[in-house]
N, C-alpha and C positions, 0 to 999 in steps of 0.2 A: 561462459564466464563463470570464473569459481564463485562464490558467493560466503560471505562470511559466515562461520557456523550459529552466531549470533544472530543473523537475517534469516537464515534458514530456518531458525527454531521461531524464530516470530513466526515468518509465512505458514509454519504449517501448523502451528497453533493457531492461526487466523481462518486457515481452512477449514481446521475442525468449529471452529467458531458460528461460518456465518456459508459456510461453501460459496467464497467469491466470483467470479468469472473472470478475472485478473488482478496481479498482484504487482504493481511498479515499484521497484525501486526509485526515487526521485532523486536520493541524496544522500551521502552519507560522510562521516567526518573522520579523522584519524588522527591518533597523535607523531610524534616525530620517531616514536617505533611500529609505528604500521598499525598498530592496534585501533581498534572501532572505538569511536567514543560518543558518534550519534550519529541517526538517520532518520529518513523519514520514508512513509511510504504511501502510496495512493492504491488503493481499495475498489475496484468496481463489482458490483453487489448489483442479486435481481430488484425490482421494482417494490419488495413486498417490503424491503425496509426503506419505508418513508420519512423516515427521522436519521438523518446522517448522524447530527451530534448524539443520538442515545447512543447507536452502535457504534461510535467512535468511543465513546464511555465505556460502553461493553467491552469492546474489545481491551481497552486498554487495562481494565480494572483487573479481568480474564486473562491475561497474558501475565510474564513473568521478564520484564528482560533486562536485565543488569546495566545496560548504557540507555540514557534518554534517547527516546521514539517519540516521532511524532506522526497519526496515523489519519491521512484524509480519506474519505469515504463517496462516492457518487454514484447514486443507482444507475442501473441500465441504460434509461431513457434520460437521465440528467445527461451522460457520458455519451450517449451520441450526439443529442442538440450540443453541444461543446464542441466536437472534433473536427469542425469546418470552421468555428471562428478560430483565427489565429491571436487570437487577444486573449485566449482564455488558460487557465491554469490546463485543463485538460490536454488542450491539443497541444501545449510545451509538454506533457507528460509524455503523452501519446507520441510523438517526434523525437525526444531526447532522452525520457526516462527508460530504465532497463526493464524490459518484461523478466519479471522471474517467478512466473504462475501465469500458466494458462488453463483451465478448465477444459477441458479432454469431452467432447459430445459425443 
């Protein structure tokens, strides 16, 4: 899937950022000319940043992107314990949201 040039320059300013282990598209908004006018995205990150909201700060303050984002963040081990409750925001991400970053091992 193409992804908007807009998404695109977030995620990989996000990578140079924090080097994620994935990057979900969750959502994103348009107007009646197709144009992006918001999204959001979910962030899974190693264990070493134990503060979601700093590096949700960091990144947002560090980034540049011309339409409103809004950017969740879940370490490694939050993001597993998540992906078997079906109740949880993860495992809708996980199910529905669009992978557009995977980190290459």
């Amino acid at each position: 899937m193409e992804h908007d040039p807009i998404i695109k320059e977030m995620a990989d300013d996000i990578i140079k950022l924090c080097d994620p282990f994935q990057i979900f598209l969750v959502s994103k908004k348009t107007n009646s000319k197709g144009e992006l006018t918001s999204f959001k995205l979910c962030i899974v990150v190693d264990d070493k940043y134990e503060s979601h909201t700093d590096l949700e700060t960091e990144i947002l303050l560090n980034t540049d992107c011309p339409v409103p984002c809004d950017v969740i963040v879940y370490t490694v081990s939050d993001w597993n314990e998540c992906l078997d409750d079906d109740c949880t925001f993860a495992y809708r991400v996980d199910n529905e949201g669009n992978l557009i970053y995977e980190q290459v091992k």
